[in-house]
C-alpha positions as CSV (number, residue, x, y, z in Angstrom):
1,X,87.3,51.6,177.6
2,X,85.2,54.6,175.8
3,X,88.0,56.7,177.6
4,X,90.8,55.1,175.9
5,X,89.3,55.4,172.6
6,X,89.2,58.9,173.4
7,X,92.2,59.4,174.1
8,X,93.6,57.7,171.3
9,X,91.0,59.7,168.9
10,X,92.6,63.3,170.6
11,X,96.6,61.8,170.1
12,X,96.9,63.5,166.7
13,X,95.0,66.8,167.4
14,X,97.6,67.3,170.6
15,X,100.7,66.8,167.8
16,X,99.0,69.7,165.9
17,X,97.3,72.1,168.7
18,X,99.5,71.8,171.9
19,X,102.5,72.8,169.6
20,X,100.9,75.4,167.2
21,X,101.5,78.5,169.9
22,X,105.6,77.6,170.0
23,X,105.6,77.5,166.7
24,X,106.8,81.6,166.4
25,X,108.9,81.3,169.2
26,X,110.5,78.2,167.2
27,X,111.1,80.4,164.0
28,X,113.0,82.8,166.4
29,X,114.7,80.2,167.7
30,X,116.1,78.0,165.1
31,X,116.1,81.0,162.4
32,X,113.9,80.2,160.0
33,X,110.7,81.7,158.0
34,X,107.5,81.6,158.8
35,X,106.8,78.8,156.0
36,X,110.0,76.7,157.0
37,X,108.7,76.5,160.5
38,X,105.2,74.9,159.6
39,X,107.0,72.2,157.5
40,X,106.7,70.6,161.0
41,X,102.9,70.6,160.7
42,X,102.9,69.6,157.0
43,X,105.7,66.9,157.7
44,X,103.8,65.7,161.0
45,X,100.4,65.2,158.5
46,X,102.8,63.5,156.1
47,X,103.7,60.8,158.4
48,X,100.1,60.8,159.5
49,X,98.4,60.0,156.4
50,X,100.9,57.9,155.0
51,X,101.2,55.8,158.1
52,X,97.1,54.6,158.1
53,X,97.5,53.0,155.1
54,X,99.2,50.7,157.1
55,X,97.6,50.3,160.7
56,X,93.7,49.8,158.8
57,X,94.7,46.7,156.8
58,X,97.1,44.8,159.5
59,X,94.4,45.9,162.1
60,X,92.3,43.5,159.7
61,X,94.8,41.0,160.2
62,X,96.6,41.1,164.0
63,X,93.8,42.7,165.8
64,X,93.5,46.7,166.9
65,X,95.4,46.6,170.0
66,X,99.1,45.6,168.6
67,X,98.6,48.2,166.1
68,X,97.6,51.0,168.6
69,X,100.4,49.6,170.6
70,X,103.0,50.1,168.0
71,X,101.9,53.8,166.7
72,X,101.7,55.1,170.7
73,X,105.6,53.7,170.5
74,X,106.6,55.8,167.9
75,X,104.8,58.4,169.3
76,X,107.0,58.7,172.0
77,X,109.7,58.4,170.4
78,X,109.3,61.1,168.2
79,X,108.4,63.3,170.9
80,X,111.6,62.0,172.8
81,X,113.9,62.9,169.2
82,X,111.7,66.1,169.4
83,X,112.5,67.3,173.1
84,X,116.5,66.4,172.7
85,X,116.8,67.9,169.4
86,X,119.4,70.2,168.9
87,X,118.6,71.4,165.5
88,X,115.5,72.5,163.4
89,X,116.5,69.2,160.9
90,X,116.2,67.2,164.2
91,X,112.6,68.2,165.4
92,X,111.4,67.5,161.5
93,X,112.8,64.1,162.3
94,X,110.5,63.8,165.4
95,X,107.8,65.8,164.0
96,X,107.4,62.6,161.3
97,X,107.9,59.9,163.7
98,X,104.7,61.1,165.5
99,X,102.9,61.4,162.8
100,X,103.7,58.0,162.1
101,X,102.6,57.2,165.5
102,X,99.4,59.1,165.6
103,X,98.2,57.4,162.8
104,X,97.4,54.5,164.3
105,X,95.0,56.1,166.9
106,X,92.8,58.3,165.1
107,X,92.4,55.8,162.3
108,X,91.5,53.2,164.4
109,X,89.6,55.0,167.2
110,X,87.0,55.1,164.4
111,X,87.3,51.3,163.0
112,X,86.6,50.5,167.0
113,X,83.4,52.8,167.0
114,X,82.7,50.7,163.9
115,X,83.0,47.7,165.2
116,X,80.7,48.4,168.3
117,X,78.0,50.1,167.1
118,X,75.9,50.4,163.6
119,X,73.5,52.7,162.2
120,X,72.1,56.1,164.0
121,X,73.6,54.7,167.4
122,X,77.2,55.0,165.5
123,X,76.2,58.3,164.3
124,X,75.0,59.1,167.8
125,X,78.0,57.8,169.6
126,X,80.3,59.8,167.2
127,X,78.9,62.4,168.0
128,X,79.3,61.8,171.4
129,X,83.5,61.2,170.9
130,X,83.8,64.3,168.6
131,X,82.1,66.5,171.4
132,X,85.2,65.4,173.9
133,X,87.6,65.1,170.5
134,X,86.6,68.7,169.7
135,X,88.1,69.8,173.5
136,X,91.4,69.3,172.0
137,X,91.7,72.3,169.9
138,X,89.8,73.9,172.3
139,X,92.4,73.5,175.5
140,X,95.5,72.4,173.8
141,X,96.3,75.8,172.5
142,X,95.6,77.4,176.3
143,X,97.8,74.5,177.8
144,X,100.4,74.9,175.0
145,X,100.5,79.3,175.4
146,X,101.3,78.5,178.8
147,X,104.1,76.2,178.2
148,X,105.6,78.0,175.8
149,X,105.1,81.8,178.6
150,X,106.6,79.6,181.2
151,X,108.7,77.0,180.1
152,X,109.5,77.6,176.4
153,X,108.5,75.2,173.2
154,X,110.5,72.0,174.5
155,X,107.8,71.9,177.4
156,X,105.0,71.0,174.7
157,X,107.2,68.0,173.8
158,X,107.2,67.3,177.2
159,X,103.8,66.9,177.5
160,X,103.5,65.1,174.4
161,X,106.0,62.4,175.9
162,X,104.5,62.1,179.0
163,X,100.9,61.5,177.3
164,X,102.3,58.6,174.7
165,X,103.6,56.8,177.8
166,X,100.3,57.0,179.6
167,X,98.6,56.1,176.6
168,X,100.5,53.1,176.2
169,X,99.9,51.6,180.0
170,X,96.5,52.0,179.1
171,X,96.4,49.8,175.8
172,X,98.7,47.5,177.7
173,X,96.1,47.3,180.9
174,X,93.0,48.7,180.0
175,X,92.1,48.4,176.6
176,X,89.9,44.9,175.1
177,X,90.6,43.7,171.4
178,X,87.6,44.9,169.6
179,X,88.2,42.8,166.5
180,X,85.5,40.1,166.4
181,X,85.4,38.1,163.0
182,X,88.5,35.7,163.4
183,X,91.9,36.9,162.3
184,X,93.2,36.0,158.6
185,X,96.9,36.1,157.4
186,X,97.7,40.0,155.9
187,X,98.1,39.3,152.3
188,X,99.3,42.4,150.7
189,X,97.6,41.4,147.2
190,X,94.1,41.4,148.7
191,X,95.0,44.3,150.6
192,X,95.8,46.2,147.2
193,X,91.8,44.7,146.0
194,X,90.3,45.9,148.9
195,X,91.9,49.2,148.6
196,X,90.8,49.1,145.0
197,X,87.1,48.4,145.9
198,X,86.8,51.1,148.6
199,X,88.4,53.8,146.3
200,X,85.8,52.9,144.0
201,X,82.8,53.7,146.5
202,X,81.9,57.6,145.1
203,X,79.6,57.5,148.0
204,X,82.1,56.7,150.7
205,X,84.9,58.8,148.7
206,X,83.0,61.9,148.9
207,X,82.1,62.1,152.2
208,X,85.8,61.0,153.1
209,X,86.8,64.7,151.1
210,X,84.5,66.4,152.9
211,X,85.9,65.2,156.1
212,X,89.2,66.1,154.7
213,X,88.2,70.0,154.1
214,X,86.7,69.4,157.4
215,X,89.7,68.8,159.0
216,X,92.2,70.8,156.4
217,X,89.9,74.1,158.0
218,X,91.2,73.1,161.9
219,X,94.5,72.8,160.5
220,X,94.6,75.6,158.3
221,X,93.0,78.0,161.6
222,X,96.1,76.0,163.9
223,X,98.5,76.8,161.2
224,X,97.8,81.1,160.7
225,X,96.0,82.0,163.8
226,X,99.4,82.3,166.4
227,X,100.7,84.2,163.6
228,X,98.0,86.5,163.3
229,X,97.6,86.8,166.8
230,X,101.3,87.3,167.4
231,X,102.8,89.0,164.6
232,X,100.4,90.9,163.8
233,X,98.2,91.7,166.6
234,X,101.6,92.0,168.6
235,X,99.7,89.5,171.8
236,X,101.8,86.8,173.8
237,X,101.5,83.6,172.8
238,X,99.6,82.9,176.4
239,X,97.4,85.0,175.1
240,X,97.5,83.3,172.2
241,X,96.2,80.6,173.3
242,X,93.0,82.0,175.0
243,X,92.0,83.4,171.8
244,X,91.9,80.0,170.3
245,X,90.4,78.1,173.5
246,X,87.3,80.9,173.2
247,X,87.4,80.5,168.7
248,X,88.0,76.3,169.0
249,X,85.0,76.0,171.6
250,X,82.7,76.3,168.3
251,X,84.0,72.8,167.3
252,X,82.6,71.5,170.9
253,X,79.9,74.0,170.0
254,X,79.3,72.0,166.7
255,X,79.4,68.7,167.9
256,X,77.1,69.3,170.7
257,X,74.7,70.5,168.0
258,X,75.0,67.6,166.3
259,X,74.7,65.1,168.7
260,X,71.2,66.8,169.7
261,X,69.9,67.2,166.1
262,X,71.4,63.7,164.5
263,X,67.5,62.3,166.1
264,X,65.6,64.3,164.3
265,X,67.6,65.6,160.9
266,X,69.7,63.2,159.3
267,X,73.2,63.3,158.8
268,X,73.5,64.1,155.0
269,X,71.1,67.3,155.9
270,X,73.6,68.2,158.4
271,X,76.5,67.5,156.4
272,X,74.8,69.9,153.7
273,X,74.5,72.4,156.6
274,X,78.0,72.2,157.6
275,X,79.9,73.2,154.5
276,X,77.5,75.7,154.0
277,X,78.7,77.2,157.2
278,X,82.1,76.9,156.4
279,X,81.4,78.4,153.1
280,X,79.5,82.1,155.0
281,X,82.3,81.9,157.5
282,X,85.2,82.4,154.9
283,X,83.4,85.5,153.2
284,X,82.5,87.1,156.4
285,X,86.4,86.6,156.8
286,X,87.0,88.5,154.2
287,X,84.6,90.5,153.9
288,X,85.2,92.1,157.6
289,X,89.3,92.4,156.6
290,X,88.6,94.2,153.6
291,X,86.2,96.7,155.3
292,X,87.8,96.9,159.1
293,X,91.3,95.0,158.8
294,X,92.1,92.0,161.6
295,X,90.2,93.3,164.2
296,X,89.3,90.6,167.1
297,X,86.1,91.6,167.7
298,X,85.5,89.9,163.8
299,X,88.2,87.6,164.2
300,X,87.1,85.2,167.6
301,X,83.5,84.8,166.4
302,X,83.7,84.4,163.1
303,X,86.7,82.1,163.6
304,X,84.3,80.3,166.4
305,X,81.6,79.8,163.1
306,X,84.0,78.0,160.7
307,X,84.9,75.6,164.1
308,X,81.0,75.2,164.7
309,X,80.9,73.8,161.0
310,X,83.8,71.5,161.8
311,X,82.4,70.0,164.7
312,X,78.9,69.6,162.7
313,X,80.7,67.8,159.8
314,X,83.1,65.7,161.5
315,X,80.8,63.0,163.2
316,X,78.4,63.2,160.4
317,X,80.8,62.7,157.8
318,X,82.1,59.7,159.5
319,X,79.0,58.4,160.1
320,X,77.7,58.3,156.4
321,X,80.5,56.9,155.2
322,X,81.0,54.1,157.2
323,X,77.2,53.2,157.4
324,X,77.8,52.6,154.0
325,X,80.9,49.8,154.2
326,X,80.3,46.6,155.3
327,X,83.3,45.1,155.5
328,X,87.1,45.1,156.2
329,X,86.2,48.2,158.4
330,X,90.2,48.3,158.9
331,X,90.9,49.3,155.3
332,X,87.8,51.4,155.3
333,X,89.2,53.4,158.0
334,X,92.8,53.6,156.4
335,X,91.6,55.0,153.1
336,X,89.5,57.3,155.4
337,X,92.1,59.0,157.3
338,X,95.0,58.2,154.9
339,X,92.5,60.5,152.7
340,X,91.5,62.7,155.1
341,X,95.3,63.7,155.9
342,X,96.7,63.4,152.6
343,X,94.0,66.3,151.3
344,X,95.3,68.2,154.8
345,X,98.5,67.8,153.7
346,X,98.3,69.0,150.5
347,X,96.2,72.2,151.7
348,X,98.9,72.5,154.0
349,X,102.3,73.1,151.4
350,X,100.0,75.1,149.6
351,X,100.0,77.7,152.2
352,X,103.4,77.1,153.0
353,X,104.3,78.4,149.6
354,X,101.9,81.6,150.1
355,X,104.2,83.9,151.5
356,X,102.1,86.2,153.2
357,X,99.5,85.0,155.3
358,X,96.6,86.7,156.8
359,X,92.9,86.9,157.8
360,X,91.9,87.5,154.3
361,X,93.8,84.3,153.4
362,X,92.0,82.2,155.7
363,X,88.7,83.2,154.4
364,X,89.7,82.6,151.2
365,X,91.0,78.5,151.7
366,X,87.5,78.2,154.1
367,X,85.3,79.7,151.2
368,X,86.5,77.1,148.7
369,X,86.5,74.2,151.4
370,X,83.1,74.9,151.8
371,X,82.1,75.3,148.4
372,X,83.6,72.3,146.9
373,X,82.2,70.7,149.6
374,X,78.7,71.7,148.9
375,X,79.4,70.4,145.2
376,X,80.4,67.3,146.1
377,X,77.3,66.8,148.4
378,X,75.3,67.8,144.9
379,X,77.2,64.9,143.3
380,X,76.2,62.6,146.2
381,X,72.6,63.5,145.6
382,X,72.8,62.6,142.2
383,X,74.8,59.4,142.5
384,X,72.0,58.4,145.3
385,X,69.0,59.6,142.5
386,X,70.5,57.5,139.6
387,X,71.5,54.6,142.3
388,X,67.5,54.4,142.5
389,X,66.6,54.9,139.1
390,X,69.4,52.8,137.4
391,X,70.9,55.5,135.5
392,X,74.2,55.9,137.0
393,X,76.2,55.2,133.7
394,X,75.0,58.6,132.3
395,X,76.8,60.1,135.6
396,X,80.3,58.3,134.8
């Protein structure tokens, strides 16, 4: 069943990485700017954050599997309006019924690792999901430059499709209810206190931040890179796509590290590390385009730093936070990703109203990801210090 999980987990990274190469060839196509045309990321992340504050809770209620059921549905049939549309307005359409639909598996691929394991084996076993997870952004661009050289940008759709309907004979065959306590009616009023209580939780709330710069910084590198690499580098979008399968191996990079040091460093020391990274990696961004320009011999390893961090601050991040909820691990995991999204999001229109978008700009957005981050994990050391000493009130 780990497989499935998997799979689910990966469901919203293919929405974002198999279609980021087409995503030029979809400006040319349908006539709009560069902005306009990644309104079909940020709209896609709209539907994805908004749509976990929905699965987490019910989950609580009806059990994981009708909810993972439901979001693989509507992921198919936004990748169905998607494929058919004959109109920019139209793929928007489709590009928020999937996020809708993907909500539901990322959200809950992490309330199931919850439910199965505690502790360092959580931690552990994260680590070991975000080292296949962090394939996604690794292959999907390849597999989606070569859809989009062979077959154009409705062949990403395609794929898309054909994955939600394999997805959903799996739940329907494969996949075990993980929910163990026994199921209570979904009362929306407690819902709203639970929601209340877990926003409340400055512990769990900053690491769920960090994990949304975290995952703002893959977005962000899906979001500029094809233009970077095809606009102004003047490469194909196949080729496209090897540049980010070589640059998105440092998330598999990252997670492998992490999984091998989780035993012996713990993961608050390597959530420090990891923004930290992120942080060097957007100066060395700029730094190299001010002194050389975009040049990829900068570009693909420096690019494959900022991933590295990723994949060290993913499982970690998820792993702290969680440790530290000990119930209604549905809504837990709904505030989690709904966060984790909604800061994406918002990262997201910013750039869409930055008109001109390069190398310099991403090192500029991973510098202050990284730097708020290591802020916040100050503040988390001081919450933890004044949680021991009984002088928290001086920190509120």
């Amino acid at each position: 069943m780990f497989y499935v999980v998997i799979l689910l987990a990966v469901m919203s990274l293919m929405g974002t990485d198999l279609f980021a190469p087409s995503l030029p060839a979809i400006a040319n196509f349908f006539g709009q700017s560069v902005a306009h045309t990644q309104l079909t990321i940020s709209l896609f992340l709209l539907g994805f954050a908004i749509s976990q504050l929905f699965y987490g809770p019910l989950s609580d209620s009806y059990g994981r599997k009708p909810l993972l059921m439901l979001g693989t549905a509507f992921f198919v049939l936004g990748s169905a309006i998607c494929l058919f549309s004959a109109s920019f307005e139209g793929i928007c359409l489709g590009r928020i019924i999937q996020g809708i639909g993907v909500g539901g598996g990322l959200s809950l691929s992490r309330v199931i690792l919850r439910d199965l394991y505690h502790g360092p084996l959580l931690a552990q076993r994260s680590s070991q999901i975000a080292f296949f997870i962090s394939a996604t952004p690794a292959v999907a661009p390849f597999v989606g430059g070569l859809l989009q050289q062979y077959f154009g940008f409705r062949a990403s759709f395609v794929f898309m499709l054909l994955y939600g309907v394999m997805l959903f004979i799996l739940l329907l065959s494969v996949f075990q209810e993980t929910l163990a306590e026994k199921k209570s009616a979904f009362s929306l009023r407690e819902t709203f206190l639970h929601y209340r209580k877990i926003l409340s939780h400055r512990l769990f709330m900053c690491y769920v931040t960090i994990a949304g710069f975290s995952f703002s910084a893959i977005i962000l590198c899906a979001n500029i890179m094809p233009f970077i690499i095809q606009n102004t580098l003047k490469l194909s979008a196949m080729q496209n796509g090897e540049i980010l399968l070589i640059a998105a191996l440092g998330l598999s990079f990252g997670a492998f590290l992490s999984g091998r040091m989780v035993k012996e460093i713990s993961p608050e020391k390597l959530v420090s590390s990891g923004v930290i990274l992120l942080a060097i990696g957007g100066i060395l961004l700029m730094l190299t385009y001010t002194l050389f320009g975009t040049r990829l011999f900068f570009l693909i390893p420096l690019i494959f730093v900022n991933m590295t961090a990723c994949g060290i601050l993913f499982p970690n991040a998820l792993a702290v936070a969680f440790s530290s909820v000990h119930e209604k691990i549905g809504t837990a995991g709904a505030v989690y990703g709904a966060s984790q999204i909604a800061i994406s999001t918002g990262i997201n229109f910013l750039l869409n109203s930055i008109p001109h978008q390069n190398q310099f700009l991403l090192g500029v957005f991973y510098f202050a990801l990284g730097s708020v981050g290591l802020l916040l994990m100050v503040k988390i050391s001081l919450v933890m210090r004044c949680n021991r000493t009984n002088t928290c009130q001086a920190l509120r």
